[in-house]
C-alpha positions in Angstrom: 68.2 92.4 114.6 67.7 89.0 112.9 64.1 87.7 112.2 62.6 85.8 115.0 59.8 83.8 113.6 62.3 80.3 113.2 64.8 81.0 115.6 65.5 78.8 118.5 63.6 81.0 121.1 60.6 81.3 119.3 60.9 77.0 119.3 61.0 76.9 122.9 58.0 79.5 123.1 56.1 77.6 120.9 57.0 74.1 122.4 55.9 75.1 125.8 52.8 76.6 124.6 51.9 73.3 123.3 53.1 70.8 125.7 51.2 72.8 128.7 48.3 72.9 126.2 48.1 69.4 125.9 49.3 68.8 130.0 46.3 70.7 130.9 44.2 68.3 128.8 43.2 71.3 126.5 42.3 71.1 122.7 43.7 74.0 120.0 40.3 74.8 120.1 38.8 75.0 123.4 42.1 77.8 123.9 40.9 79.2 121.1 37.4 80.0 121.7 38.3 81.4 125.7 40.6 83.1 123.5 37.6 84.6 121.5 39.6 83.3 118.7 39.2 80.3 116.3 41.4 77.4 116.5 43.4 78.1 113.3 45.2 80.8 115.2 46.4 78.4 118.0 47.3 76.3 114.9 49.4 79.2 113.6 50.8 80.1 117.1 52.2 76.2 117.9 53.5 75.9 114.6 55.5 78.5 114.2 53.8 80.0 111.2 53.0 82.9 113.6 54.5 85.1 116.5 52.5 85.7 119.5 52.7 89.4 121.1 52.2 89.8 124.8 49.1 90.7 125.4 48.2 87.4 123.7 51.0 85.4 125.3 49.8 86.7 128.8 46.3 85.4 128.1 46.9 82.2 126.7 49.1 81.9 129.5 46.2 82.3 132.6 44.5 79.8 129.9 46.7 77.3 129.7 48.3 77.6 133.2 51.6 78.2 131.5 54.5 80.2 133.9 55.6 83.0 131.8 58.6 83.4 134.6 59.5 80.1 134.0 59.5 79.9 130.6 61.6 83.2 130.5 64.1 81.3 132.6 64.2 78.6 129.9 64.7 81.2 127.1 67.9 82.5 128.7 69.0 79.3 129.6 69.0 78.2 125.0 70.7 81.8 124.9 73.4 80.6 127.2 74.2 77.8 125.0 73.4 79.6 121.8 73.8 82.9 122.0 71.8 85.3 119.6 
């Protein structure tokens, strides 16, 4: 399996973890501390410089008020058009 951390899914995840970060009116560090993080690793997460697992997804999700189902939906739909 190729790497995952530049591909074109891991944009979209990345993408709409920021743009409903920012639509909820939310700063990289307010997430971060409910996280019980520090804001360096939202940094990390929206830029790509790291992969988020799912535990962490699924909490910054309830955080941000992101839909995971949705967003799975939009992952399939870049697969469609550029397959894996």
């Amino acid at each position: 399996m190729a790497k995952t951390l530049h591909s074109k899914r891991q944009e979209v995840l990345v993408a709409a973890i920021a743009q409903q970060r920012r639509a909820k009116g939310l700063s990289q560090a307010q997430v971060a501390k409910a996280l019980g993080r520090h804001q360096p690793f939202i940094a990390n997460i929206e830029s790509g410089e790291r992969r988020v697992d799912l535990l962490e997804l699924l909490a910054l999700a309830d955080i941000i008020e992101l839909d995971v189902h949705a967003l799975i939906d939009r992952k399939r739909q870049v697969e469609a058009v550029q397959p894996v």
